[in-house]
N, C-alpha and C positions, 0 to 999 in steps of 0.2 A: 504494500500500500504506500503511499505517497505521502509527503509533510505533510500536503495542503489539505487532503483525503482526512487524516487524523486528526487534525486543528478543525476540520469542519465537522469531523461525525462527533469530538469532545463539546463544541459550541451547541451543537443540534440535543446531548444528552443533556448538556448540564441547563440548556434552555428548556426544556421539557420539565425536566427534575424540578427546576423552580415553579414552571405552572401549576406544578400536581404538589409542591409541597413534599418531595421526599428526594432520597437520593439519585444522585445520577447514576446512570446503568450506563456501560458503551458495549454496543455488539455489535460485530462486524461477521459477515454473514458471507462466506465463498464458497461460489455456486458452480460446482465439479463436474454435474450429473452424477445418475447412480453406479459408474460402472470406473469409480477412482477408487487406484489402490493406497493414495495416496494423497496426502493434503498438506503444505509448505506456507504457511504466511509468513511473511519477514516484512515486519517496523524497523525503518531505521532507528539508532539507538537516542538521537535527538526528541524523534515523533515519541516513541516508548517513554523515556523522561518525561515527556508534556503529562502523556496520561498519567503517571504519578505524580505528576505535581498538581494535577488538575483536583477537583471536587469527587471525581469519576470514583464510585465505591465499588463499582466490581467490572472485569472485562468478559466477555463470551464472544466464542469465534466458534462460529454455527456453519456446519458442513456436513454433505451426506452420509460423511462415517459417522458423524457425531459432534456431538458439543462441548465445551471445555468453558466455564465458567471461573478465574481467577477473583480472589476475593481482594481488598485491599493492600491485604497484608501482605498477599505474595505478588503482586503486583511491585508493591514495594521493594522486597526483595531481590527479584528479576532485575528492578532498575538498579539496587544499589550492586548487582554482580556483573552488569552486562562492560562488555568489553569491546562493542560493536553493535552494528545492527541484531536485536531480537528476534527469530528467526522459530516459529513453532510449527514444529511437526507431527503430524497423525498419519502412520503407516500401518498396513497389515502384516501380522509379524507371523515368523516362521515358528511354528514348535516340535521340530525334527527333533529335538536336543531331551525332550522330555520322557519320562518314564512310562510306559504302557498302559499303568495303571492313571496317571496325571495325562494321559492323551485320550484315552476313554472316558473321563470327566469330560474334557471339552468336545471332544468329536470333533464336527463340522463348524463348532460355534464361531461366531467372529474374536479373534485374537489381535489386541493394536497395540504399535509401539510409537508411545508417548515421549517426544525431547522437547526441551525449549535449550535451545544451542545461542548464544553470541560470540563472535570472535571463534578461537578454539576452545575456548569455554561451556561445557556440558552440564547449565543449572539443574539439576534434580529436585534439590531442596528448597524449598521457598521460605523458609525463615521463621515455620512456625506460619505459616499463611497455608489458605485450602484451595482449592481444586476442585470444582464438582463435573462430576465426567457423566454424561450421558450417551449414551450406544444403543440404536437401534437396535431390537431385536423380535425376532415372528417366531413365540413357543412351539415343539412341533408337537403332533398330536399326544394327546394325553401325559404332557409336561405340568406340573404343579405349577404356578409361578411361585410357589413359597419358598420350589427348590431350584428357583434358578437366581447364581450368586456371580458374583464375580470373584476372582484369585488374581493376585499379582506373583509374576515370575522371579525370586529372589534369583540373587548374586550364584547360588548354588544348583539354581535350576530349577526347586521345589516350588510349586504352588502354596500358595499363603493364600488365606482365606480374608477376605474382607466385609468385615462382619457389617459394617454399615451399608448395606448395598438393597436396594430396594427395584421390583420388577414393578412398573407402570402400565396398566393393560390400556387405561384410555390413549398414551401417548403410544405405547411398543416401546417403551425403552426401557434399560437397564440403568438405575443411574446411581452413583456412589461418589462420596468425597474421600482423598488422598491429600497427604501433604506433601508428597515424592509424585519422579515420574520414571516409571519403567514400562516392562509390557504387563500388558491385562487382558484376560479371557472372558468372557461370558461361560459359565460351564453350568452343569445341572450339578445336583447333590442332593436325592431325595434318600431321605433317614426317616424311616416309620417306624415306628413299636404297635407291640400285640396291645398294651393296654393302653393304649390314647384313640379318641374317638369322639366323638361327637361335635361341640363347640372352643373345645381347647384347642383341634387337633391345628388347624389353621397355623398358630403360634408355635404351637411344639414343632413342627414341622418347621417353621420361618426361624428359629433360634440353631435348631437341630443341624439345617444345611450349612450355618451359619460358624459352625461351632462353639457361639457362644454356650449355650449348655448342653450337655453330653446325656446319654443316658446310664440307666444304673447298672447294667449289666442283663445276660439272658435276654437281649431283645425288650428290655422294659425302660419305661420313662418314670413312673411312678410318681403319677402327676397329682396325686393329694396328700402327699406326706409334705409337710413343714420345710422352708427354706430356714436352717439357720443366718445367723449375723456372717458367718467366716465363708459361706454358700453363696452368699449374694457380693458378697468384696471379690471373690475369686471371679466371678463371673464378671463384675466391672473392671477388674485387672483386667480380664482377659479381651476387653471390648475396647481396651485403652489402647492395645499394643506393647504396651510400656516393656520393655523386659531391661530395666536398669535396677539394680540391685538396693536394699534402702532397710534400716536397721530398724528392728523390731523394738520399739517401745513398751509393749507391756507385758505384765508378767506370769496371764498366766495363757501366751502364746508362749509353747517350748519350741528351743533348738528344734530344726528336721520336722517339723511337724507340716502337713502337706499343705498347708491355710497361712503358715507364717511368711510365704514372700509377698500374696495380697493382701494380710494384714496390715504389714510393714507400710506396705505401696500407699495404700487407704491411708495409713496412721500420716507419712508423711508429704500427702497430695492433698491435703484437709479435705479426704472425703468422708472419716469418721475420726472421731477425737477418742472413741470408746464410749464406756460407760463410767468413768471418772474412778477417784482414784488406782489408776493405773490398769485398768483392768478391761480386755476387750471382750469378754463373753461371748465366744466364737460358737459356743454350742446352744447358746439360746438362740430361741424361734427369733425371728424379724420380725416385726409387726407393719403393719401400711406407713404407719406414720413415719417410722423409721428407716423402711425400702426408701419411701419419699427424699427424703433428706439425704440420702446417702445418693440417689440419684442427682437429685439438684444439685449438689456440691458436686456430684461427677462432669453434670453439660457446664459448671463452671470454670471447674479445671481444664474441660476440655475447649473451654472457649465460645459453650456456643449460644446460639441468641435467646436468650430469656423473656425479652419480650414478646414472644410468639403466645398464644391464647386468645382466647377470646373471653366472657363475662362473666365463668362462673365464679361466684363466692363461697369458699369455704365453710364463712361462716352463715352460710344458708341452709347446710343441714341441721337434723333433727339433734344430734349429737356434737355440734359445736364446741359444747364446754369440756367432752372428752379429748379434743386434741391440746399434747404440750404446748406449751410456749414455744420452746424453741425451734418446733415442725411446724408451724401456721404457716409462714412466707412459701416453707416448699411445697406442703399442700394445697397450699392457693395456685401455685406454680402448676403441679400435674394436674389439677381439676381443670386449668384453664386450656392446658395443652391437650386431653382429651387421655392422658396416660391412664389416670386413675379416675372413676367414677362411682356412687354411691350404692346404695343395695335395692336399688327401685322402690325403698318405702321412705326415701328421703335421709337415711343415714351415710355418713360415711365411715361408719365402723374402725377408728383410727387406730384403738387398741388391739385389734384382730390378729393374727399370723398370719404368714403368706404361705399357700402351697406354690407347688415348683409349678405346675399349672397356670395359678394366679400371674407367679411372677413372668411365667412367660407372654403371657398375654400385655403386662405392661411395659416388658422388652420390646414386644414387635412393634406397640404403641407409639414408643419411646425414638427408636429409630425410624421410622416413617413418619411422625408429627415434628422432628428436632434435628436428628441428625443428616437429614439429605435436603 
């Protein structure tokens, strides 16, 4: 694209933005037809600077393989690495290199390899900024979409699950946020159990593909037994990515013990403090109010928009004066985002335990209302 091209599509968003009263969005839109194996847009490194210094709060470059939505922050970061002209590319990539078993995950699915290059400069990382990637896709007969996920290709070859990944039946697309860029599949992963069925199953099946939570062994999910406190931290470890090491605060998480590196993680990502005097009670039940808070402090560490909701009020159910003090803010939070909701007699039950059931249905919530 051209100086004059970006100084005029930055005027035309940020003139808009101001009519409506919200932020400026810039999208640039390259029109391939459908039979590109490939897609190249290059800002020179001058034009690219503008749009970070502009108002502009997120970029999207809209093409027939797909969409790429930069948010501010990696917008920012591109500008402060680039070395030359901004140069972003969308290829379909090979996966000869893979294992039989991670090549029968994908099939025939579409496979793209994602760069943003300047200079001889190869940005991968964005600085703590996202990425939201969408990829057309058409389920082929009798595909769940619950188990159609995306994976990215590590450095070693292995498929890595990307738990935040959501299948769109209105649009056909697959779409997921990254804060890297490598290649990524569309693949299936459909995980059932003998005992899940009826209105859970939806969920357990969208966590399951997902890897966020696993099942208990023999083919079962055992979806009405009780989430402990150390059950639900492991599962947000595990939806974080994190795998940086972080020392264990209390005392009666032991050395080795299977729960003590998401404790640790939790204790030091302020997404649980414990239950005070030193002590994290991994093997008590969770209660709603509690999941609540331990999630909110999670979308906060992970960065993400909280004023998303619309008007519910907490303190409009029946059971208002059973929620703690210090759960109100995040119970207003998921009632608003659509996570958590009452018992259809106008409670919302705050003192309650969560089955693994329960909590999967306010994971699948959680990631399709928040995370994409």
């Amino acid at each position: 694209m051209t100086d004059s091209q970006i100084a005029d599509a930055i005027r035309d968003a940020e003139d808009a933005a101001h009519q409506k009263g919200t932020r400026s969005a810039l999208e640039i839109s390259v029109d391939t037809g459908g039979d590109a194996s490939g897609v190249s847009l290059t800002i020179s490194q001058t034009s690219f600077h503008a749009v970070a210094g502009s108002s502009v709060g997120s970029l999207t470059i809209t093409t027939a393989l797909g969409s790429l939505t930069f948010n501010r922050r990696a917008i920012e970061a591109i500008d402060s690495s680039a070395q030359g002209a901004v140069v972003i590319n969308v290829r379909k990539a090979d996966t000869s290199g893979l294992s039989d078993s991670d090549k029968a995950k994908i099939g025939d699915r579409p496979v793209y390899d994602f760069t943003v290059t300047s200079g001889d400069t190869v940005i991968s990382d964005f600085g703590g900024g996202t990425v939201t990637v969408s990829l057309p896709y058409t389920p082929a007969a009798g595909e769940d979409i619950n188990s159609i996920v995306i994976y990215y290709i590590s450095g070693s070859g292995e498929l890595v699950a990307m738990p935040n990944c959501i299948y769109d039946a209105k649009t056909g697309t697959v779409t997921f946020t990254t804060t890297h860029f490598t290649v990524y599949a569309v693949a299936y992963n459909n995980i059932s159990f003998a005992d899940v069925s009826g209105g859970y199953e939806d969920s357990v099946n969208f966590v399951a593909a997902r890897g966020i939570m696993n099942g208990t062994g023999n083919n079962l999910f055992e979806p009405d037994i009780t989430m402990t406190r150390a059950m639900f931290v492991s599962v947000l470890c595990r939806l974080s990515g994190d795998r940086e090491s972080y020392e264990n605060p209390f005392t009666d998480v032991s050395s080795g013990v299977w729960h003590e590196t998401p404790v640790a993680w939790a204790a030091s990502n302020s997404i649980s403090s414990g239950t005070g005097s030193g002590l994290f009670a991994p093997k008590r039940n969770i209660t709603r109010e509690q999941l609540a808070v331990m999630l909110y402090n999670y979308a906060i560490y992970m960065g993400y928009d909280l004023s998303i909701g619309g008007d519910t009020n907490a303190l409009s159910y029946n059971d208002a004066a059973a929620v703690s003090a210090y759960a109100y803010s995040a119970l207003q939070w998921v009632c608003c985002t659509g996570i958590m909701s009452g018992d259809g007699d106008g409670n919302l039950i705050p003192q309650r335990s969560v089955t693994r059931a329960g909590a999967t249905a306010m994971l699948h919530r959680f990631i399709e209302n928040v995370t994409v």
